[in-house]
N, C-alpha and C positions, 0 to 999 in steps of 0.2 A: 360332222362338221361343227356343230354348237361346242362338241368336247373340245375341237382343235380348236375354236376360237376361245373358249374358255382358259384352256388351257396357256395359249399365247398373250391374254390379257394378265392369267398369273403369274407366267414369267415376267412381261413387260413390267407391272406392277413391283414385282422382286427389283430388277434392275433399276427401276426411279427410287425405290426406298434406299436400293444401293448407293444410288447415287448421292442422295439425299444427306446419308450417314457418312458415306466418303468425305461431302463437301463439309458439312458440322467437326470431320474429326480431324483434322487436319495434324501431320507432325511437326518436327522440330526442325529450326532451321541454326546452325551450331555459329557462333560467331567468327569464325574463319571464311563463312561464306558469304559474311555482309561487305556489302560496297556502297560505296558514298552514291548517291540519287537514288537507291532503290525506294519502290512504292511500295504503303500495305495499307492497314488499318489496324485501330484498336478497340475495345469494347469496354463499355464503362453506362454505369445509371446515372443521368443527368435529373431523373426526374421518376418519380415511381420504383417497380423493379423494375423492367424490362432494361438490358440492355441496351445501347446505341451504338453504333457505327463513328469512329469518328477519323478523316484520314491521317496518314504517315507518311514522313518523306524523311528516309538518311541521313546524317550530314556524316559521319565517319565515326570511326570507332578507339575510345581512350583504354589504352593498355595498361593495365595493372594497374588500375582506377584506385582499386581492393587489394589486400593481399590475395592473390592466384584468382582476380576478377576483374573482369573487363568491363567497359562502360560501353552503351550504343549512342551515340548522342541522336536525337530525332528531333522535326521540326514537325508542330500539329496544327498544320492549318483548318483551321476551326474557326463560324462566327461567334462562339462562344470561348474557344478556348484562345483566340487571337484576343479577346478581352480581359479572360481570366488569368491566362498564360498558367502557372503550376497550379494546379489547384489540390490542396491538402484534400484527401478522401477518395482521389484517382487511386494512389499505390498503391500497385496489383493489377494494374487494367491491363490484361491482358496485351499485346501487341505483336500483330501478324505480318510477314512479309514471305511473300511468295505464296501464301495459304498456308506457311507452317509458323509455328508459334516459338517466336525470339526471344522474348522475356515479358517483363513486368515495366512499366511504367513506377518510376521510384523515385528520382530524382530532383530539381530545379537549384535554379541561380534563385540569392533574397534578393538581388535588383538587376534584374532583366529584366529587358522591355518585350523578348521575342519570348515566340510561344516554342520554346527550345527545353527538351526535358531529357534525361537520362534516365536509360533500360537495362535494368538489370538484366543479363545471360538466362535464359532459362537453363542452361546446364548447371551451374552454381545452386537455381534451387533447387533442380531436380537432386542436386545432391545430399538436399537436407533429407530427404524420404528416407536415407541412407541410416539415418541415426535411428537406433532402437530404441523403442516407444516401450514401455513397462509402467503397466497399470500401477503398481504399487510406491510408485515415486509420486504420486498424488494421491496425498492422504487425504483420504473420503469419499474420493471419485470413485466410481465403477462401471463397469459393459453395460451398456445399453438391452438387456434380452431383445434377442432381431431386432438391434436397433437400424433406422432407416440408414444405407449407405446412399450417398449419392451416385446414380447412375455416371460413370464417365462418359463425358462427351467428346472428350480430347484425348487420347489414345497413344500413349509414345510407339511411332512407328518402327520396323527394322533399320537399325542404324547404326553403327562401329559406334559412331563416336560416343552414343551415347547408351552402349556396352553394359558399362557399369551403373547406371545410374535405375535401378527398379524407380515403378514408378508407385510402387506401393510395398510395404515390407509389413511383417508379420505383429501379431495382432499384441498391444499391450505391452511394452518395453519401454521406457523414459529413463532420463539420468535425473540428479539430483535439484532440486529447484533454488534456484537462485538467491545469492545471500546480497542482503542490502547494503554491504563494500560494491556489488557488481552494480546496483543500480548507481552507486553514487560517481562510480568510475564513469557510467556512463553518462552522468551529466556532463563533465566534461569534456564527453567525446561528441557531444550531439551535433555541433558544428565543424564543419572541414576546416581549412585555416585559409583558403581562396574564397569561401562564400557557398562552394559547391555545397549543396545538404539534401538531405533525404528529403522525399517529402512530407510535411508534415501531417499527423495522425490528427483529426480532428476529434475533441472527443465535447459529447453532447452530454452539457449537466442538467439535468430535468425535476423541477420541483423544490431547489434549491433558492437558499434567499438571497439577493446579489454581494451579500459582504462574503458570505461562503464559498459561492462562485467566485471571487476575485480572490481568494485566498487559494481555494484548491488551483487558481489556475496559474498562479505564482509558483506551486508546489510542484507543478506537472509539464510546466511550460519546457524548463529545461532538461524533462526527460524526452522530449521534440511531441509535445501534445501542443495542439493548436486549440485551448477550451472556448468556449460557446453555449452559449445558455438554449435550451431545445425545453421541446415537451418528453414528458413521464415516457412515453414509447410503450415500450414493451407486450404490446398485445400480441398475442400468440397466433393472431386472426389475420395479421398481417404480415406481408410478406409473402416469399414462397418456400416450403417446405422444403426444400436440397438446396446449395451451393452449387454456382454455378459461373462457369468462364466468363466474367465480365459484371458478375453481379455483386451487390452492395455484402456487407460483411460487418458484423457486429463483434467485439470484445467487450463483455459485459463487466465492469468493475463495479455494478449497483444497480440492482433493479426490483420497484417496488416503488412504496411513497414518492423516493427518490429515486432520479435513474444517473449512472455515468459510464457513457458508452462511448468506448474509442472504434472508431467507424475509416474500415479500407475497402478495399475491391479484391475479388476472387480471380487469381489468375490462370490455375487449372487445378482439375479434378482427379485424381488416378484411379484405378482400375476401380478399387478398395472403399474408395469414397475419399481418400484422405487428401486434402484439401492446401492447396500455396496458396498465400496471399503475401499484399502489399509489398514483394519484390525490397524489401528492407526489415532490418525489426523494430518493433513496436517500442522495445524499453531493451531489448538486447540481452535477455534476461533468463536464457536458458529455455527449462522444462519447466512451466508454469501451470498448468493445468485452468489456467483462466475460463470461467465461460463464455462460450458464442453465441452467437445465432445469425439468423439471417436479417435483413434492413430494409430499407424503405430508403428512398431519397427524398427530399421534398423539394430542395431547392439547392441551387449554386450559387454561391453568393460571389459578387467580382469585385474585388477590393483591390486597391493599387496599392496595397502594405502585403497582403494572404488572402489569397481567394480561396476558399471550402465547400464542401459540402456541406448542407443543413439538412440530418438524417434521422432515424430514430430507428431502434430496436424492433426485430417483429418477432419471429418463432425462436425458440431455443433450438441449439443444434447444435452439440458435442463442445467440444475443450481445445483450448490452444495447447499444443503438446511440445513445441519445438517454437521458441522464440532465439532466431539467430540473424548474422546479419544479413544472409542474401533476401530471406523469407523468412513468414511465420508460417508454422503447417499445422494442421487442425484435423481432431479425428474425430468424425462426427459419430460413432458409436461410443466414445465417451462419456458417462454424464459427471460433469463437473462436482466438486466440494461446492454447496453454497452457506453462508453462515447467516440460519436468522436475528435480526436484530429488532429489537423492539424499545422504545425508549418513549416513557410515559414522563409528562410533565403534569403535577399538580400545585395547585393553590394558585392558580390565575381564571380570574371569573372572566368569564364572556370567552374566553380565545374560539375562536372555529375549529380547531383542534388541536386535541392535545395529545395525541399518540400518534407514532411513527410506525409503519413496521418495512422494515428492509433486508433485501438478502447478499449480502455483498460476498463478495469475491473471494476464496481463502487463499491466502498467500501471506508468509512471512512477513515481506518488507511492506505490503500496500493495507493488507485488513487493517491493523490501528489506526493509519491515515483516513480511510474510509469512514471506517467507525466513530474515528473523532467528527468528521466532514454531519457524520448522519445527527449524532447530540449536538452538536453547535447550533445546527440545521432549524432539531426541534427545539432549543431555549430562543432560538433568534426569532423564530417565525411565532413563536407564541408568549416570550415575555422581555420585549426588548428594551426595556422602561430601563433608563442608567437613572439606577437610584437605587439603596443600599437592602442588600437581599440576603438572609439565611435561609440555607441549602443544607437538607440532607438527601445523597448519595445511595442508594438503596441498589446494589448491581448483583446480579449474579452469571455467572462464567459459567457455562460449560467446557471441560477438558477434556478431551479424552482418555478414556481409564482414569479419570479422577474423579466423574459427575460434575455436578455442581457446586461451583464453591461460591458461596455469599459474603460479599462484604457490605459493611455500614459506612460512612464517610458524613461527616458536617463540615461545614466551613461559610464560610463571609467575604462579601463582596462588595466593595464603597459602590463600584460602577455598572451592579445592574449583574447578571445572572449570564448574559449573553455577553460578556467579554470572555476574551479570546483565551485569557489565560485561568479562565476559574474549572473548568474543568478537563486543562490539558496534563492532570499532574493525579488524576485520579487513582490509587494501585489497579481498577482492573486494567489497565494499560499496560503494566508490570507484571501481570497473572499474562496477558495475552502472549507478551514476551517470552515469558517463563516458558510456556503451551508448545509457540513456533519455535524457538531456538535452542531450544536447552540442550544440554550433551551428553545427556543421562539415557533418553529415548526417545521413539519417534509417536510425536503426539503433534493433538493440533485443537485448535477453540473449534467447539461445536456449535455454541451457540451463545449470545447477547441479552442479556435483560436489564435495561437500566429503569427506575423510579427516580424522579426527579421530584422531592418538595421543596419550592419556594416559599417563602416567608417575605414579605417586605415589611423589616424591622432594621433595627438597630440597637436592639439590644441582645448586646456582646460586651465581654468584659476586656475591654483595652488594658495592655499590659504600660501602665503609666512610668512607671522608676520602680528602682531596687534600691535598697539602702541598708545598710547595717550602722549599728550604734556608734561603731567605731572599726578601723581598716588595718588594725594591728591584734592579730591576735594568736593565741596559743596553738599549738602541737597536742591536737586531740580531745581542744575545747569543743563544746556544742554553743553554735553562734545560731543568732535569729537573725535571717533573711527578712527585712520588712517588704510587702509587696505592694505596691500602691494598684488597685484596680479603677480602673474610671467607666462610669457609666454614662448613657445619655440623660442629661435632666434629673440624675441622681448624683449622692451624694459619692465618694469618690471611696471603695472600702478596702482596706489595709487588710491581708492574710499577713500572719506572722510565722513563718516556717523554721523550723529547727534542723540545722544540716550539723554534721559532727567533720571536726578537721582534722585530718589523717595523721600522723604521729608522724610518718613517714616524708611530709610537706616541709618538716623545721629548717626553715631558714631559707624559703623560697617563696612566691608567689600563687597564691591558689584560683586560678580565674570561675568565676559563677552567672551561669545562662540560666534564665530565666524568661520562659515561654510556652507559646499553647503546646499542649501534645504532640501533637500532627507535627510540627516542627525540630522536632526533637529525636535523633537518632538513634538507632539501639543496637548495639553489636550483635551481631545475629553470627551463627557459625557455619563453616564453610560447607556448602550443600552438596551433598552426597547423592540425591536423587532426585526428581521434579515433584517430589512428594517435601520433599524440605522446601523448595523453591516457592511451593504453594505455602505450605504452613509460616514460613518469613514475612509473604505478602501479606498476612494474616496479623502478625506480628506487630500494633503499633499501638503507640497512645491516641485517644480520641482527641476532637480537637474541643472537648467540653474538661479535659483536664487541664491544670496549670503546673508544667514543673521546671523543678528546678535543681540542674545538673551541675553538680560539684567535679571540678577539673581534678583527677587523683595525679598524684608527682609518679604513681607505676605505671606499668606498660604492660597490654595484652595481647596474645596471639589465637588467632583463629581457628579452629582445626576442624575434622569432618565430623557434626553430630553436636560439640560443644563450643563453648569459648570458655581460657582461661583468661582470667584478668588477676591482676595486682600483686605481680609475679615480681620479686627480686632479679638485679643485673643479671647475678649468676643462673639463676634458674631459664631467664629469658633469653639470655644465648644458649644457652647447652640447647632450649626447646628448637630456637632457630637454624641449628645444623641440623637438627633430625628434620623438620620439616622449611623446604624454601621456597614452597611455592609463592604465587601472586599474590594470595589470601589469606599467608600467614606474615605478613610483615608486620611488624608491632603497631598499634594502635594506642593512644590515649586512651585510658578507662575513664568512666566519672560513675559517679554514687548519684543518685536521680530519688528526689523525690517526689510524687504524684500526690497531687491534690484534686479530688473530683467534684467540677461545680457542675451548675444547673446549665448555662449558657454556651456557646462557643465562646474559645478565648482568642484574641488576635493580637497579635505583635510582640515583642520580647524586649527586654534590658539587660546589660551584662555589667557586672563588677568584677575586681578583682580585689581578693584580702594577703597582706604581706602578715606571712609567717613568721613567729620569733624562731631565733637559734633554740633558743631555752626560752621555757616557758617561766610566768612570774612567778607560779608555787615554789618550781626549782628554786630559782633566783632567792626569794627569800627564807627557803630551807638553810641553802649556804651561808 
């Protein structure tokens, strides 16, 4: 008797787990079979992780909202959401009608008064699962060893219609990541042209100084980020360990010192672990390999301009692999590219700190933007003083298959060390470039090291005037360039340089620049490999030299490995049929002389000297 009640309490127990798992996994319900009044719910973090319940009511469904997508339009009566109405940080909330799962929560009107949202089809994202994910289209990323999958709690059920759509596909496949023409197309596509628009991505900047914040959010705004200043986040401690139908969702573009976290909601889980969100895309941006993780919500904020979520990072948890437009899908055995960044500032006493370390996001079009966000960050927060500062630049790059490459950099600045523009022009910017885009190979920055010395001085040698004795002169004379230098509270001192005038100038105009190094251009030849690319960015005058470039009346062409310069007509066309690329179109040459001082040098003058026909020797030989 004990066995047979034992026994019947095991089954019974069997059949409540049944049931239990039955009612958590609920399938699909295909938008053919929506009708205006139906009732559900949806699920979304107001507060904490946990989930919340919040209800649904129909109002009808817009046809080919999307190319080959449909819209659900829904009314969310909620005491919170009847105040907030869209709120950025919902998309992806899950949303249920009849117990099976219709789409994502994606949509809103910018000036609606009702709490009226639009739902993306879950079959549209089910169809992004469909794209082949390939490990090696994100360079540095790799499989997680047993990395954690998320158990699925939503189960795509037997169903025609949704036939085709797996709900998970095979391991490590990606296309190619997104080029910064895609992101800039999509600024201009971020608004519908009736007002209808995605919902906006909230993204949380943490540790940042507010001129920073207000600039990156200028930068990001019209990619549809809704920016907000949040805490660092990032504890590892918080949050929950899996992805999960209704739960907070993290895109990390910066986390460390500083954090930049664009934050949506999980709208299901498949077999596999691999993960839909925010029923929209993020930047629309392809195969990105961004990293994730899971979130925290802290608060809702109700704004009668954009109500948000105010959230913050918890645990890491794989890569955004597929940013399209119905969904972003995310493979949590991925572990992401991340790039360490470190950026030391010296020679300011007192500061509370003076070193940064951040790991930001690798991607083409956004690490520079970041990288810059992260140096501005550290000059503003530690030497904001506008008052005149010399700066040496001290950076070194990591590339892959190139190591490290080091560059030096000085320069000057009337307004203080933390304006906007002193360190947006720096070459490792150029080397980064070089790294992500080039067309030689596939390579990418591994890692960041900047040194920063300030100096608050002013003494630099101001390029005052340029003058010659006289503005007429021979075919192949050596003329003296006088150069006036000025100093602060010093006396003003004249270099006298010797430039020779080209024989080949008679009876034309020879124009003379006259400026720091760093300013001063230098024909570099056309790059054959990202090993030339590197060695270019290498390539320049300091800005402690002063020179001074003589305009030649020839013409040079570029090729791969050299440059020819001061090429006769003849030679310069025959050169230009054999080669017609972009990079071989003629160039102005000039004859440069360097002069190396002790100081940085700032600002420039130009002259110009009119060449005789014949020279005066000739003239009185005859």
């Amino acid at each position: 008797m004990k066995r047979l009640l034992s026994g019947l309490c095991f089954v019974l127990s069997l059949l409540v787990l049944g049931a239990a798992v039955a009612q958590s996994t609920p399938g699909f319900i295909h938008v053919d079979e929506i009708r205006p009044g139906m009732k559900g719910y949806g699920l979304s973090v107001f507060r904490g992780t946990e989930p919340e319940r919040f209800d649904v009511e129909v109002i009808d469904v817009l046809r080919n909202f999307r190319p080959s997508q449909d819209l659900i339009l829904i009314r969310t009566p909620h005491p919170l959401l009847d105040r907030a109405r869209g709120v950025a940080g919902m998309s992806g909330s899950p949303i249920y009608l009849e117990g099976r799962l219709a789409g994502a929560y994606a949509y809103g009107w910018s000036s609606g008064s009702d709490p009226v949202v639009g739902v993306t089809p879950i079959a549209n994202m089910l169809a992004e699962l469909k794209r082949p994910v390939r490990l090696d289209m994100f360079p540095g990323a790799k499989p997680l060893p047993n990395g954690p999958r998320a158990e699925s709690s939503h189960r795509a059920p037997s169903n025609e219609r949704f036939a085709g759509l797996p709900p998970f596909v095979g391991d490590h496949e990606v296309s190619a990541l997104s080029t910064i023409r895609a992101l800039q197309q999509q600024r201009a596509d971020t608004l519908a042209p009736v007002g209808l628009h995605r919902a906006a991505t909230p993204i949380m900047l943490g540790g940042l100084h507010d001129s920073v914040a207000h600039m990156l959010a200028e930068e990001l705004e019209p990619l549809g980020f809704v920016a907000t200043q949040s805490s660092v986040g990032g504890n590892s401690k918080v949050g929950p360990a899996a992805f999960e139908p209704g739960g907070a969702v993290a895109v990390e573009l910066a986390r460390g010192d500083i954090s930049m976290t664009g934050v949506g909601t999980v709208t299901y889980v498949g077999n596999g672990g691999r993960t839909l969100a925010f029923g929209h895309p993020m930047m629309e941006a392809g195969a990105t390999g961004l990293p994730t993780a899971t979130a925290r919500v802290l608060h809702v904020l109700v704004s009668e301009v954009r109500s948000f979520k105010i959230a913050e990072a918890g645990q890491p948890l794989g890569a955004l692999v597929q940013d399209r437009q119905p969904a972003i899908v995310i493979d949590p055995d991925i572990e992401p590219a991340r790039i360490p960044v470190r950026v030391k500032v010296n020679g300011v006493e007192g500061a509370p700190k003076t070193e940064w370390r951040v790991d930001v996001a690798s991607h083409r079009a956004l690490t520079p933007s970041i990288v810059y966000a992260v140096i501005a960050n550290a000059v503003k927060s530690t030497a904001a003083d506008v008052t005149d500062v010399i700066f040496r630049a001290r950076s070194q790059v990591g590339i892959e298959g190139h190591g490290v490459i080091s560059l030096d950099e000085q320069g000057f600045s009337p307004m203080g060390a933390a304006s906007p523009a002193v360190f947006s022009h720096l070459r490792m910017f150029g080397l980064m470039e070089a790294a992500f885009a080039n067309v030689f190979e596939s390579s990418r920055v591994t890692s960041i090291d900047l040194e920063l010395d300030l100096e608050r001085s002013r003494e630099v040698f101001q390029v005052s005037d340029a003058t010659v004795a006289y503005d007429e002169v021979d075919p192949g004379e050596e003329v003296t360039i006088y150069v006036r230098l000025r100093r602060v509270d010093q006396p003003d001192t004249i270099r006298a340089v010797q430039v020779r005038i080209p024989t080949a100038a008679a009876g034309k105009t020879v124009r003379v620049a006259v400026a720091a190094g760093n300013q001063i251009a230098i024909e570099q030849p056309r790059p054959g490999s990202l090993g030339d690319l590197i060695e270019q960015a290498q390539r320049r005058y300091p800005a402690t030299s002063l020179v001074v470039a003589l305009q030649m009346p020839t013409r040079g062409l570029r090729f791969e490995g050299h440059v020819v310069d001061s090429l006769p007509a003849s030679a310069l066309n025959s050169l230009q049929l054999v080669s017609s690329t972009e990079d071989s179109r003629p160039f102005v040459t000039q004859s440069r002389t360097e002069i190396k001082l002790q100081q940085v040098v700032v600002g420039s003058a130009n002259l110009a000297l009119r060449v005789r026909a014949v020279g005066r020797d000739q003239l009185l030989g005859e």
